[in-house]
C-alpha positions as CSV (number, residue, x, y, z in Angstrom):
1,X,-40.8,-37.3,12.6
2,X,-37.0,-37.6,11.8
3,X,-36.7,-39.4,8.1
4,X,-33.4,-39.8,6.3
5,X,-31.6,-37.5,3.9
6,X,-32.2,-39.9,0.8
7,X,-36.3,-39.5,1.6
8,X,-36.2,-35.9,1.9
9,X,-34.6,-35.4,-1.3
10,X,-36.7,-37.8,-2.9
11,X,-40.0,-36.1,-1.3
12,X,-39.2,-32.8,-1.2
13,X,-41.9,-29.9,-1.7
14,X,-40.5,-26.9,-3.4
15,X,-43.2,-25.2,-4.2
16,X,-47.3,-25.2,-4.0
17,X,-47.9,-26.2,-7.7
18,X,-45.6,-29.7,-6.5
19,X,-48.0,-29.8,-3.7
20,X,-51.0,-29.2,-6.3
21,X,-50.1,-32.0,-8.1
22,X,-49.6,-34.5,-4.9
23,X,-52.9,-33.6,-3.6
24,X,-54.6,-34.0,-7.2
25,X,-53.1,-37.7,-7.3
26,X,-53.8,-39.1,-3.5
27,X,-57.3,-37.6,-2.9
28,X,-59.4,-38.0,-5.9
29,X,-59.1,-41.6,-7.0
30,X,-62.0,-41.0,-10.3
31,X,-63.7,-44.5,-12.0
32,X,-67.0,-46.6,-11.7
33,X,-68.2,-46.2,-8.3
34,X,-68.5,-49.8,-6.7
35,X,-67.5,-49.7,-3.7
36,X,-68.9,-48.8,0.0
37,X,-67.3,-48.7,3.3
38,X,-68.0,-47.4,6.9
39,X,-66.1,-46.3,9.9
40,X,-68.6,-46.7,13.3
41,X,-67.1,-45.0,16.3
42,X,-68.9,-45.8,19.8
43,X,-68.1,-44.3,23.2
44,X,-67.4,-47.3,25.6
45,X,-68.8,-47.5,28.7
46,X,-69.1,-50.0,32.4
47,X,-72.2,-52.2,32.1
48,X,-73.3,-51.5,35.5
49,X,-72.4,-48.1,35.7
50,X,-72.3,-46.1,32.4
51,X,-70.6,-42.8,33.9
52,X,-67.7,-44.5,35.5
53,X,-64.4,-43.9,33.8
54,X,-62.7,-46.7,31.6
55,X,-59.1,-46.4,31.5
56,X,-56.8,-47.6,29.1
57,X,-55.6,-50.5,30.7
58,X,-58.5,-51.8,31.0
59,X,-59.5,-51.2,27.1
60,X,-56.5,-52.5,26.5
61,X,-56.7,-55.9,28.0
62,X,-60.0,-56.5,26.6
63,X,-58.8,-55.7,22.9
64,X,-56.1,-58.0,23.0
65,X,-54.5,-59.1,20.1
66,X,-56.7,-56.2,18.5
67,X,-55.3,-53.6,20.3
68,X,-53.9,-51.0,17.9
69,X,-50.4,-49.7,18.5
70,X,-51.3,-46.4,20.0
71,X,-52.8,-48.1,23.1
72,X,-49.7,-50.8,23.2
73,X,-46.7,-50.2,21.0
74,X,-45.9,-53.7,20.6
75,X,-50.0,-55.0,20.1
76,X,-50.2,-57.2,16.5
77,X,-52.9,-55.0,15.8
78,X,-55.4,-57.8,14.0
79,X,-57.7,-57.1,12.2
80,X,-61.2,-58.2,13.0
81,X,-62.9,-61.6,11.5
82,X,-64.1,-59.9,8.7
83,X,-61.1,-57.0,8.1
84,X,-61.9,-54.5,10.2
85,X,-59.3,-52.4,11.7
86,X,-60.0,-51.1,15.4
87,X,-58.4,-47.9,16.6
88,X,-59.4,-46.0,20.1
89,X,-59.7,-42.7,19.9
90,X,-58.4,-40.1,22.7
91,X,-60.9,-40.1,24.6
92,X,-61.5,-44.1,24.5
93,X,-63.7,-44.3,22.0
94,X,-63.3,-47.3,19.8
95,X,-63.8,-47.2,16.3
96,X,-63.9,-50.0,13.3
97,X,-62.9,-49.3,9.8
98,X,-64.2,-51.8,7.4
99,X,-63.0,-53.1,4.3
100,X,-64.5,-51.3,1.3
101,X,-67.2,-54.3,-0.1
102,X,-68.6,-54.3,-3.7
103,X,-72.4,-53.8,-2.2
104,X,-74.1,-52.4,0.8
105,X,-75.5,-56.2,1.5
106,X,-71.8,-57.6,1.5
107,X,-71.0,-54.6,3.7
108,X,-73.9,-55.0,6.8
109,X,-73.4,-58.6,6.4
110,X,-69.0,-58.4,7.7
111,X,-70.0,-55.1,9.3
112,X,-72.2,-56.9,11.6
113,X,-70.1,-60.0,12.5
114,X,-66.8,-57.8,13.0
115,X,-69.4,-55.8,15.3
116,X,-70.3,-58.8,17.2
117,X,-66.7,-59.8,17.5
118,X,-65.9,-56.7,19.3
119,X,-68.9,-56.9,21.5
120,X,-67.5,-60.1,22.4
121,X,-64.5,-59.2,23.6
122,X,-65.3,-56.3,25.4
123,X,-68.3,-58.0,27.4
124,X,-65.7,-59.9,29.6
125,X,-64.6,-56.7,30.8
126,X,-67.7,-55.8,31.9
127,X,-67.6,-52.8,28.7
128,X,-70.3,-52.6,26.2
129,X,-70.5,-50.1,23.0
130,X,-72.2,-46.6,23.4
131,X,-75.5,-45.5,21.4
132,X,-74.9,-41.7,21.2
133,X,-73.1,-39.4,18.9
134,X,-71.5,-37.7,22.3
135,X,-71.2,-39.4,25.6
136,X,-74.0,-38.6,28.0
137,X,-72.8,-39.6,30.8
138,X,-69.3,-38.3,31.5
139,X,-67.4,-35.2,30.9
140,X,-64.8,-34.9,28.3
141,X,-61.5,-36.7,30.2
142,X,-58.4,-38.3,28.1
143,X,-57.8,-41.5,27.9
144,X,-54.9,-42.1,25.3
145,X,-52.3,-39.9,25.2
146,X,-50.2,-39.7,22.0
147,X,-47.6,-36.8,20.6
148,X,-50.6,-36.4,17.8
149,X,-53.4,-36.0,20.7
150,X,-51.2,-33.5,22.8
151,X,-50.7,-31.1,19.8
152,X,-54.2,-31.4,19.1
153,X,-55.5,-30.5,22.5
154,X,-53.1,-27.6,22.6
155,X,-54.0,-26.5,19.7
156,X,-57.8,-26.5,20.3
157,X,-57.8,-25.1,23.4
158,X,-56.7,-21.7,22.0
159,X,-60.1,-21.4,20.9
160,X,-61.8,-23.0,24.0
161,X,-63.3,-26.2,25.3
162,X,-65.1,-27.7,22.0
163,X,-62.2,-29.3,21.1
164,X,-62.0,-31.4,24.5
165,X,-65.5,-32.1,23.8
166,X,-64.9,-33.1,20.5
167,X,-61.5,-35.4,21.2
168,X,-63.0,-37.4,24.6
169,X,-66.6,-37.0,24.2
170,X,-68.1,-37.7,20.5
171,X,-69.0,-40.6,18.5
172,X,-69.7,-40.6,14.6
173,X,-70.6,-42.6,11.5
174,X,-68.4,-42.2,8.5
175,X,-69.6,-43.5,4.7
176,X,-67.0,-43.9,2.4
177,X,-68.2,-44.2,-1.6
178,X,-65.9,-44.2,-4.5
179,X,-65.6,-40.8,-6.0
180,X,-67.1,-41.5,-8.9
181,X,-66.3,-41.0,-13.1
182,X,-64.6,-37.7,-13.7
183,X,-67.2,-36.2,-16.1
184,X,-69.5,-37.2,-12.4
185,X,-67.5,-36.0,-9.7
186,X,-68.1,-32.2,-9.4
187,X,-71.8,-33.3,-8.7
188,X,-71.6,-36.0,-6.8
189,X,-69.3,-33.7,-4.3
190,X,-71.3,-30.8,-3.9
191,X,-74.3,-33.7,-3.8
192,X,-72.4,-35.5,-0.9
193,X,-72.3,-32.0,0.6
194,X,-75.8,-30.7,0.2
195,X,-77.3,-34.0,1.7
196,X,-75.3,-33.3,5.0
197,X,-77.4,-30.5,7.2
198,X,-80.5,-32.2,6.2
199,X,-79.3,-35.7,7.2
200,X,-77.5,-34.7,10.2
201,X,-80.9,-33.4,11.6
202,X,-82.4,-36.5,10.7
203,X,-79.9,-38.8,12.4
204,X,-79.2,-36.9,15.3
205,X,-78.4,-38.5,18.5
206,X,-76.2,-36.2,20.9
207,X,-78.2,-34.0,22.4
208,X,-77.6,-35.0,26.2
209,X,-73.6,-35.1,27.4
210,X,-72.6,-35.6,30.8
211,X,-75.9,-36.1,32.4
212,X,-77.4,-33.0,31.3
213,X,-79.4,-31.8,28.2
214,X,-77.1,-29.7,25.7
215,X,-79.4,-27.8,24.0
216,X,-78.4,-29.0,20.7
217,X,-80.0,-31.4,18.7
218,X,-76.4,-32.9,17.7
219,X,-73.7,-31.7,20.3
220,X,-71.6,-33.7,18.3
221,X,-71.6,-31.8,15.0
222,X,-71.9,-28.3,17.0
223,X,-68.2,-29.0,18.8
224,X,-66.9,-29.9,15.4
225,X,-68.2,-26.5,13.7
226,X,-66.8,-24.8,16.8
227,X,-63.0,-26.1,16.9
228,X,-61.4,-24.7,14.2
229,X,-63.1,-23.2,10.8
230,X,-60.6,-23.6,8.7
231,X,-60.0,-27.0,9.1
232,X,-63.6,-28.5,9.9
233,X,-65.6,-25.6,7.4
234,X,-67.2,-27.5,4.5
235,X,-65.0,-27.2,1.8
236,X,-68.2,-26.9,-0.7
237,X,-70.9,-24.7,-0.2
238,X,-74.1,-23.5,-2.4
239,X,-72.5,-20.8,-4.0
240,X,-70.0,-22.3,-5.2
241,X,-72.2,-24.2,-7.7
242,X,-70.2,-26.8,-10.0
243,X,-66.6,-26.2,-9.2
244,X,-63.7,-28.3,-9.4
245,X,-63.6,-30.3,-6.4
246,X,-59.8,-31.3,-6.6
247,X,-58.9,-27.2,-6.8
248,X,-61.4,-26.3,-4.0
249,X,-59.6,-28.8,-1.8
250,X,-56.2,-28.2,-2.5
251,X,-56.8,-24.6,-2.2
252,X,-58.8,-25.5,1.6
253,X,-55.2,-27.7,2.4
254,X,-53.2,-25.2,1.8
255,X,-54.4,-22.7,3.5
256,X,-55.3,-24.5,6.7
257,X,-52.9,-24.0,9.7
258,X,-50.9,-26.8,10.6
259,X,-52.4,-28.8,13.4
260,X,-49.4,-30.5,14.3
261,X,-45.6,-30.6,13.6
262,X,-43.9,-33.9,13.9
263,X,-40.6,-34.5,15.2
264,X,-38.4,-37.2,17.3
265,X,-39.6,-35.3,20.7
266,X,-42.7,-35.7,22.2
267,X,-44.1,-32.2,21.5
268,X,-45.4,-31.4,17.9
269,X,-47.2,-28.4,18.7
270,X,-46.8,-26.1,15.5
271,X,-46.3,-22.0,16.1
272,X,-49.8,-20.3,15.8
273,X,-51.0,-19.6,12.6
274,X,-48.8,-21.0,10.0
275,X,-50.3,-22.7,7.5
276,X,-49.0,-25.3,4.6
277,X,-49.0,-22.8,2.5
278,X,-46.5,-20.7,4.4
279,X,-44.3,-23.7,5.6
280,X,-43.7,-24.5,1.5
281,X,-42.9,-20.5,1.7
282,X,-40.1,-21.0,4.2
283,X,-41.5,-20.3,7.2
284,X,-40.2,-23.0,8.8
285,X,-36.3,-24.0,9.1
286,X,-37.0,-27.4,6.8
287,X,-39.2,-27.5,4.1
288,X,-42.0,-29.7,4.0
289,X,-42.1,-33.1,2.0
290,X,-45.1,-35.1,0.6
291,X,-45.4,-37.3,3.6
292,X,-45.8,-34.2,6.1
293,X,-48.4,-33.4,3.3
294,X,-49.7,-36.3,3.7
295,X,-49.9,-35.7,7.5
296,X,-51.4,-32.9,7.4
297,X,-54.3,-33.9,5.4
298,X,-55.2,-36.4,7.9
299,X,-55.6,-33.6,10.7
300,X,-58.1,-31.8,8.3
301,X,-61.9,-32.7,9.5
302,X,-64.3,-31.3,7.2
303,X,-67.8,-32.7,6.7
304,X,-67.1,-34.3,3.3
305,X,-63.0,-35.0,3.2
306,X,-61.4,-36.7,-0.2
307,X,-58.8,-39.6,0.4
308,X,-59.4,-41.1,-2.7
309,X,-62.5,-42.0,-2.0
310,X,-65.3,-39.6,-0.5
311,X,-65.9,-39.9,3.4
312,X,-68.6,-38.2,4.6
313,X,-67.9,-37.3,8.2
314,X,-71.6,-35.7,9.8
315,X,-73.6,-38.6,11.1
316,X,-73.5,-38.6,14.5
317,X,-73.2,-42.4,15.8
318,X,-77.1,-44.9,15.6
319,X,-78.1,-47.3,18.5
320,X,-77.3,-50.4,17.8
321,X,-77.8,-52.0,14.1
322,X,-79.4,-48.4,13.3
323,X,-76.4,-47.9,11.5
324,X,-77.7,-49.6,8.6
325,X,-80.2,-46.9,7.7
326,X,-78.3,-43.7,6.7
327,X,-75.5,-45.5,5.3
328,X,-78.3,-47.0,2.8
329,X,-79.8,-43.6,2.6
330,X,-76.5,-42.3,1.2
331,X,-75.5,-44.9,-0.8
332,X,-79.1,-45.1,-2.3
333,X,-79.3,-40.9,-2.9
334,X,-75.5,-41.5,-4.9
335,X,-76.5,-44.5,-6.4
336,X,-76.8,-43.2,-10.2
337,X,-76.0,-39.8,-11.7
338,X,-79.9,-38.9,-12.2
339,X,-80.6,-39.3,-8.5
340,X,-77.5,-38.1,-7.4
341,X,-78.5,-34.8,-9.3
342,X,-82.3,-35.0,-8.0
343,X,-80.8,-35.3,-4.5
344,X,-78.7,-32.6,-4.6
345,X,-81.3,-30.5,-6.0
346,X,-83.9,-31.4,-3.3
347,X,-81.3,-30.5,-0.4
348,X,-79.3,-27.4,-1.8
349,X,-82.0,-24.7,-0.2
350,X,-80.4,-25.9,2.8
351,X,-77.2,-26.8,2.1
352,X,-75.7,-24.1,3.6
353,X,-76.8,-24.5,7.4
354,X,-75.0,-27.0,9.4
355,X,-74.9,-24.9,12.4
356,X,-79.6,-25.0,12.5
357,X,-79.1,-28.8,12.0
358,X,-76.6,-29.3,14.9
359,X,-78.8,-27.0,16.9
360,X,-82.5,-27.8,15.9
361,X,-82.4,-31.5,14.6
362,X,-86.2,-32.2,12.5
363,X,-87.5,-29.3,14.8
364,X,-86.5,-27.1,12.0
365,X,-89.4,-27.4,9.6
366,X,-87.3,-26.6,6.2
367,X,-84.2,-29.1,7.5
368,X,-87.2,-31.6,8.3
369,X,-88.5,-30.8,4.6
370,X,-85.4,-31.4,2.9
371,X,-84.8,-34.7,4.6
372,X,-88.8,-36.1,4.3
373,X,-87.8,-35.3,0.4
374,X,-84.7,-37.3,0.9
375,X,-86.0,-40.0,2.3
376,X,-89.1,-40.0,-0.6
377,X,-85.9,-40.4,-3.2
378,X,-84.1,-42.5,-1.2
379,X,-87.3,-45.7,-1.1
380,X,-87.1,-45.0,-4.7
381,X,-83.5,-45.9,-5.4
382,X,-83.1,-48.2,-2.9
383,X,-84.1,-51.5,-5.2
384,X,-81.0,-50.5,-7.1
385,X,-79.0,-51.4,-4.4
386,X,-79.6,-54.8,-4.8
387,X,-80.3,-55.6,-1.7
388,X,-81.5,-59.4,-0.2
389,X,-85.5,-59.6,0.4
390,X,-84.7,-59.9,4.3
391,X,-82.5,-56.6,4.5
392,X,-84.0,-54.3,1.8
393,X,-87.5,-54.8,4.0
394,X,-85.7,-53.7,6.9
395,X,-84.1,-50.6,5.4
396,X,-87.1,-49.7,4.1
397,X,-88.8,-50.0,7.2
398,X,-86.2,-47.4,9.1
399,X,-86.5,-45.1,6.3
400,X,-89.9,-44.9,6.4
401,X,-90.1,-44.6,10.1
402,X,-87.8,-41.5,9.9
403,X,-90.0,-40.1,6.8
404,X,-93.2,-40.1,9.0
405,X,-90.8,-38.4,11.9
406,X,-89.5,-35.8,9.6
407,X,-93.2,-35.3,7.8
408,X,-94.5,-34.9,11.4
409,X,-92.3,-31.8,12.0
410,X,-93.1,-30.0,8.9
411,X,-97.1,-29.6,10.7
């Protein structure tokens, strides 16, 4: 991207402590956790016949005014009822972003209608919402073709197809919590962490793409691990202990390669193999500035990324209002340092393997362990959530249902 003279100056990065600092002030954003938001992504498919393609004309007609600006330059890009913001993805997944709310009750409640809303407008275009992490009907195929997607692709494919897979084909569930106090944030990161391999096992739905059985019990999280390590890696891990989260990720930024380069063409593939680090080294002809930091942060994909607030990235998409139960999960497991602690204690014996939970799911009998334990602390903190009579009996209920599923595979 071409910016003027008086920006670069302004922005310039001259060296990594500069870029240190920038990272330490846009990614950890430390105070009274209150807030809660989530970002549902959903393949799209024909009502009649799930595996037939949906191009973007199509999508785009049926968004309308909603449309974001990557599908149709000059869309408004509305917001939904209730302040969602809809994006499609590049391979025509569509994907709502709420507005952080104050409590998980205020969060289903605008969740759900902004849901509804784009169910609504889809349905006259014959579309409805996917209920998989990855597609199972349809191969990976692009839909919407962008200067960001193209470098991406390019870039992926140097290491083979998962990144296809992962671009057109996958659907996930993001939770975003506030980072917490700072006397509370190195444990409620690794904590956010350590929950993941046990919880992606649990919720698991992608283990069929393209009309045939993967082999995986989340295909979704297994193309992730496979892209690119050093840019979808978890940035904590169990050996690591209590270390300081804003150092372990601007130490994981800096060395990740640059995923894309931006300029006023349309091609923003970077040369192989030069990471941010090197570019504030001079390894490109212009040095970098704190908006193509900024940039490349947002092509950095690990399972637990800091912008400001924490967004865990590792559930794979739920069926319909399903959604509801490992968002709680979290938000009940991080809800007060003492569980927060208890839960990250329960899950850090397997902490470390992502790769058995994308493969094995619950059949794993120490994953399915870890989450039954999970899912015991979670019924106990859920009443803290402060949830209406109505909704915490329904939580409940799907927590329960996948305690007795997890405490059947431990037999």
């Amino acid at each position: 991207m071409v910016t003027s003279p008086e920006v670069d100056r302004a922005t310039v990065l001259s060296s990594s402590a500069a870029a240190a600092g920038h990272i330490a002030r846009i990614c950890f954003k430390t105070g009274p956790p209150r807030h809660v938001g989530v970002e549902l992504e959903w393949t799209v498919h024909d009502a009649v016949d799930p595996a037939r393609p949906v191009e973007a004309d199509r999508l785009r007609a049926a968004l309308g005014p909603h449309c974001p600006r990557t599908l149709h330059s000059t869309s408004p890009a509305q917001r939904l009822r209730h302040g969602s913001t809809v994006t499609v993805e590049p391979g025509g997944q569509v994907e709502i972003s709420t507005a952080p709310r104050t409590s998980i009750a205020a969060l289903v409640d605008a969740t759900d209608a902004d849901i509804a809303q784009l169910s609504a407008l889809l349905a006259p275009a014959g579309l409805v919402l996917g209920r998989d992490g990855i597609d199972p009907h349809r191969p990976p195929r692009a839909v919407l073709e962008t200067p960001r997607y193209r470098a991406m692709r390019r870039v992926f494919d140097r290491r083979g197809p998962a990144g296809r897979t992962m671009m057109y084909s996958t659907a996930g569930l993001q939770v975003c919590l506030d980072a917490g106090e700072a006397e509370h944030l190195p444990d409620r990161w690794a904590t956010a962490h350590a929950i993941g391999p046990p919880l992606v096992a649990a919720f698991a739905t992608a283990g069929r793409h393209a009309g045939r059985p993967t082999g995986w019990a989340s295909a979704r999280m297994a193309a992730w691990l496979a892209i690119d390590p050093e840019r979808t890696h978890p940035v904590w891990t169990p050996e690591q202990g209590d270390t300081d989260p804003v150092a372990s990720w601007t130490a994981y930024v800096l060395a990740a390669p640059l995923l894309c380069l931006r300029d006023a063409g349309p091609d923003w593939t970077p040369p192989a193999g030069v990471t941010f680090a090197d570019w504030l080294a001079g390894a490109l002809p212009r040095p970098p500035t704190t908006d193509d930091l900024d940039y490349h942060v947002s092509t950095l994909f690990p399972p637990v990324r800091p912008r400001g607030y924490l967004e865990l990235r590792y559930l794979d998409a739920q069926p319909g209002r399903a959604w509801t139960v490992p968002v709680a999960v979290v938000a009940a497991l991080l809800a007060d340092p003492a569980t927060t602690h208890a839960a990250q204690a329960l899950a850090r014996p397997q902490a470390h393997r992502w790769t058995a939970a994308a493969r094995h799911g619950l059949h794993d009998r120490g994953l399915a362990a870890a989450a039954a334990d999970l899912f015991d602390l979670a019924l106990v903190a859920l009443p803290r959530l402060g949830l209406p009579a109505a909704l915490h009996d329904e939580i409940d209920r799907g927590v329960r249902r996948r305690r007795a599923a997890a405490g059947r595979r431990q037999r």
